[in-house]
C-alpha positions in Angstrom: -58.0 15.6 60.1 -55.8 18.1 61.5 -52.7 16.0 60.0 -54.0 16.0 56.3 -54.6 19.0 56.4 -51.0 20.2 56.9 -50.1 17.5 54.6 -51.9 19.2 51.6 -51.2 22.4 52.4 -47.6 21.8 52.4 -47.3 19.5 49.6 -49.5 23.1 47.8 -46.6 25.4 49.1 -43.6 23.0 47.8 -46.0 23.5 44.2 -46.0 27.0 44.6 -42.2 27.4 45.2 -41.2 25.4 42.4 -43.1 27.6 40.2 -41.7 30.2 41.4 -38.2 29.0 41.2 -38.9 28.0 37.8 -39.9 31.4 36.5 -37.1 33.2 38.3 -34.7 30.8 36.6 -36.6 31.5 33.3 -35.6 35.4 33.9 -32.3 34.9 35.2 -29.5 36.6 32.9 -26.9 34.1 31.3 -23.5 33.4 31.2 -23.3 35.5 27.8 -25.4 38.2 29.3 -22.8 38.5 32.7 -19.6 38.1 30.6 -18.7 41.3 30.7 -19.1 41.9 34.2 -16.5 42.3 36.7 -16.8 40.6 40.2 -17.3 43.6 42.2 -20.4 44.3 40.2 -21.6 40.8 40.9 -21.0 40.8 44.3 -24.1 42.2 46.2 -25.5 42.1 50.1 -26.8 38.6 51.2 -30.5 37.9 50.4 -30.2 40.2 47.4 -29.5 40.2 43.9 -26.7 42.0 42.1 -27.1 45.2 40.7 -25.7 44.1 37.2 -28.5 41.0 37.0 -31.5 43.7 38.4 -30.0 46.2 35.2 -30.0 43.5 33.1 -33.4 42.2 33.6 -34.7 45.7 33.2 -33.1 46.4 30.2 -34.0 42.8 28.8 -38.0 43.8 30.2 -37.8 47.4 28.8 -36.5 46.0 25.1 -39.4 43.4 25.2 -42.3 46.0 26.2 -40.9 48.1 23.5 -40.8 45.7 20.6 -44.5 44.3 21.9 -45.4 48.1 21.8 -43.9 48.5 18.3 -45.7 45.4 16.8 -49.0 46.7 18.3 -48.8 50.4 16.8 -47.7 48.6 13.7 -50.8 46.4 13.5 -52.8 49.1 14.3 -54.9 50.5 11.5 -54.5 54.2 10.9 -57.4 56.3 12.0 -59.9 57.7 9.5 -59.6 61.4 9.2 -62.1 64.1 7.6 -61.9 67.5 6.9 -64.0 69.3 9.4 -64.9 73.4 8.1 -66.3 75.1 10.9 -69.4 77.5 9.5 -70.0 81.7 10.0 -71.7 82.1 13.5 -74.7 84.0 12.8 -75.3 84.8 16.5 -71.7 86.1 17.2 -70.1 87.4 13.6 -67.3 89.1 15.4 -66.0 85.6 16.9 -63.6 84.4 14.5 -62.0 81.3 16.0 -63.8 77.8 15.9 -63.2 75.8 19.2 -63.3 72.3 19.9 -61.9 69.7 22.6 -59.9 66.5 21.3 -58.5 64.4 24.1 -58.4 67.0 26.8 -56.3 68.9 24.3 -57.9 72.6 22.7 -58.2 72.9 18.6 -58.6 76.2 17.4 -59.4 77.1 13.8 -60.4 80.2 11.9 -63.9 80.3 10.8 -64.0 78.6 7.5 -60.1 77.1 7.9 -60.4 73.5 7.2 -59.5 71.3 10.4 -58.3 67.7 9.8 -60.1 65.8 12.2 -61.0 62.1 13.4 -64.1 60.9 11.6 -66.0 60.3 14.8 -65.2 63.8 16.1 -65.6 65.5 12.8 -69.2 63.6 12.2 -70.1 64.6 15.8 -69.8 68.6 14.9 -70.9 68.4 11.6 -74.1 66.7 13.1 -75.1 69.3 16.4 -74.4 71.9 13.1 -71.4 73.6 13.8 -69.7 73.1 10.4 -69.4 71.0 7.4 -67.8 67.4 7.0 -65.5 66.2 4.1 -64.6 62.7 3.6 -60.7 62.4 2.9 -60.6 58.8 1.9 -63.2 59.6 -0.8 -61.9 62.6 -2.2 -58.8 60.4 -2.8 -60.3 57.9 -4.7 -60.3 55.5 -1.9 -64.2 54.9 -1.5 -67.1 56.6 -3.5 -66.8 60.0 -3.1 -70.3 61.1 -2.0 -71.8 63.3 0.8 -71.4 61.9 4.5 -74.9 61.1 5.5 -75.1 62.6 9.2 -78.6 63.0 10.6 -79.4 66.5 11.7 -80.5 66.7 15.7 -84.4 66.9 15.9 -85.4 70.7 16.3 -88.0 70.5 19.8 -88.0 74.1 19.6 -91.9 75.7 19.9 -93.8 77.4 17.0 -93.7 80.7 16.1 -97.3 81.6 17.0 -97.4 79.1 20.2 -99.6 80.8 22.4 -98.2 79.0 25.6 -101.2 76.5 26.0 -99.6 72.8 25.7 -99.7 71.5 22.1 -101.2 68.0 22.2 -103.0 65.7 25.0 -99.6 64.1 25.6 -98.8 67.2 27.9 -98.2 66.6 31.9 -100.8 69.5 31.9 -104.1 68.4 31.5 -105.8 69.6 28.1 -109.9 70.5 28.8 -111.6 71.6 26.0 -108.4 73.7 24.3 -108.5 75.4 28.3 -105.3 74.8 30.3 
């Protein structure tokens, strides 16, 4: 049992090193690569490689992330932006600057200066009430130019004349004949 079991095991490592040898020869630099290279650049300490193949490699690595990069952004649609106006603060009139956060980064804008903004950030402002939205694309003729329909955050604010007794029976206070 003891037998086969080295038997496998070994026949999996010789697997696993031509593998290996077969991707390292797949990386290797060739002869067009190392032509102009002297000698004493491909000479290098026993076990390792030369300096001029490890450059190489990079290089060849760095040119292949960079045109993989490239072909991404290029296929990459470009994001939809809207024109975000930031509205008077009634509460603080003196406070001319609008701020807002965009990808750890600080926007600043004067109060009614138009900000150019993503259309999930913009619609996420426009909707807690801190200014008006503008679609881009349809002002240009791209879609139907027409309103952005944002829903307005539910107001759970009390009544005016709330005397401080819970409103309905679905209270965690117990309601006994209008009597808290």
């Amino acid at each position: 049992m003891m037998q086969s079991f080295v038997e496998i095991m070994a026949e999996r490592e010789e697997k696993l090193m031509a593998r290996v040898e077969a991707r390292l020869a797949a990386i290797r630099p060739t002869e067009q690569q190392t032509a102009n290279i002297s000698a004493a650049e491909l000479a290098a300490p026993p076990g390792q490689y030369p300096l001029a193949y490890t450059n190489s490699l990079a290089q060849s690595a760095a040119d292949e992330t960079a045109r993989v990069r490239s072909q991404a952004v290029a296929a990459r649609p470009a994001p939809r932006m809207v024109a975000f106006i930031p509205r008077e603060d009634p509460y603080n009139p003196k406070q001319t600057t609008f701020k807002t956060w965009i990808n750890g980064r600080e926007i600043r804008a004067k109060r009614g200066q138009v900000m150019i903004l993503s259309l999930g950030h913009g619609i996420d402002l426009a909707k807690n009430g801190h200014g008006n939205c503008v679609d881009i694309a349809a002002m240009q003729g791209v879609g139907v130019a027409e309103p952005l329909n944002i829903p307005r955050a539910p107001d759970f604010s009390r009544p005016a004349d709330w005397n401080g007794l819970p409103l309905t029976a679905q209270s965690s206070i117990p309601v006994m004949n209008g009597v808290a």
